[in-house]
C-alpha positions, 0 to 999 in steps of 0.5 A: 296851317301850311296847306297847299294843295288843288282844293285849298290855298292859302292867301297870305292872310292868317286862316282866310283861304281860297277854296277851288273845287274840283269841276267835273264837265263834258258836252252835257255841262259841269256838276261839282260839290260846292261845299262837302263837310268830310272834304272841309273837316280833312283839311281842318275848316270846322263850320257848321254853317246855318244860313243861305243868302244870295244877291243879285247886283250890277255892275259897279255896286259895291257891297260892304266892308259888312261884318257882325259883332259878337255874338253873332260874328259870321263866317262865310263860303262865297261864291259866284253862280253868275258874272264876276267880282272882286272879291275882298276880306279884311282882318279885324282881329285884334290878336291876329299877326295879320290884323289890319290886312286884306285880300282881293281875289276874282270869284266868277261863274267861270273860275268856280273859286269860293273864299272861306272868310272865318269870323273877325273879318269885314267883307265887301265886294264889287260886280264887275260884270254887268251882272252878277249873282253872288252866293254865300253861307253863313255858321251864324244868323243875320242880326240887325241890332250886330251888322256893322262895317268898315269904310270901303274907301279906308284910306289906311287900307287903300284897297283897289276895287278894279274899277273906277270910283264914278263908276262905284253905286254904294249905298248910303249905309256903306258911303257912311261907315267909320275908318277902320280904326275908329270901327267898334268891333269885339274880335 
């Protein structure tokens, strides 16, 4: 799909988009849809998403690369309710032009900007704010025994987190996952 419009861009990356709302606002403060099925189906984006999830970091604290295995691969809307992160996907799929690629976009209470990661796709994220309040939506349910991951310091990947490493706080679960090449995933 070659779309290009207000509401959708594409992002170099094989069906991985970034999503800007349209923001209604005046002195009283601002309303806008954050997701609406019929405006999703008009542009083909087909999800019926089935959970809710939100964290709430500071800064410095890297989340990820976190994807789920089949069966219970995710695809997620993301979005920033408050403060700012870089926010990162990266192609896992084994049949896609892109595999291997990644995408680094800033998603901020202010820019409003979500990103629409289909399934087959690791993604993390870092606050670089002093706080951050990060919402997303998942079409699949969270499985302990699918959660898996990638090495955010890939070096084949040798993705720019925008901030300093000794500035980085990662979990011991995420300073310990595999390269990308050595990852088990079914996509």
């Amino acid at each position: 799909m070659a779309v290009k419009s207000n509401f959708i861009e594409p992002t170099g990356v094989k069906d991985l988009w970034v999503i800007n709302p349209i923001v209604y606002g005046d002195e009283r403060g601002y309303f806008y849809e954050v997701y609406n099925e019929a405006v999703f189906k008009k542009y083909d984006l087909l999800y019926h998403f089935v959970q809710d999830n939100e964290s709430y970091s500071s800064y410095g604290v890297l989340r990820g690369l976190h994807f789920q295995v089949n069966p219970y691969s995710q695809s997620k809307l993301v979005r920033v309710a408050q403060g700012k992160v870089l926010d990162v996907a990266v192609d896992l799929r084994s049949d896609s032009p892109t595999k291997g690629k990644w995408f680094s976009t800033i998603l901020s209470a202010e820019n409003r900007k979500q990103m629409l990661i289909p399934q087959g796709f690791a993604h993390g994220f870092v606050v670089l704010s002093k706080t951050a309040k990060f919402i997303y939506k998942c079409d699949n349910p969270y499985s302990k025994a699918h959660d898996s991951g990638i090495a955010y310091n890939d070096p084949a990947l040798n993705i720019d987190w925008m901030i300093p490493p000794e500035d980085m706080i990662v979990s011991e679960k995420d300073k310990n996952q595999p390269l990308m090449k050595d990852a088990i995933h079914n996509f």
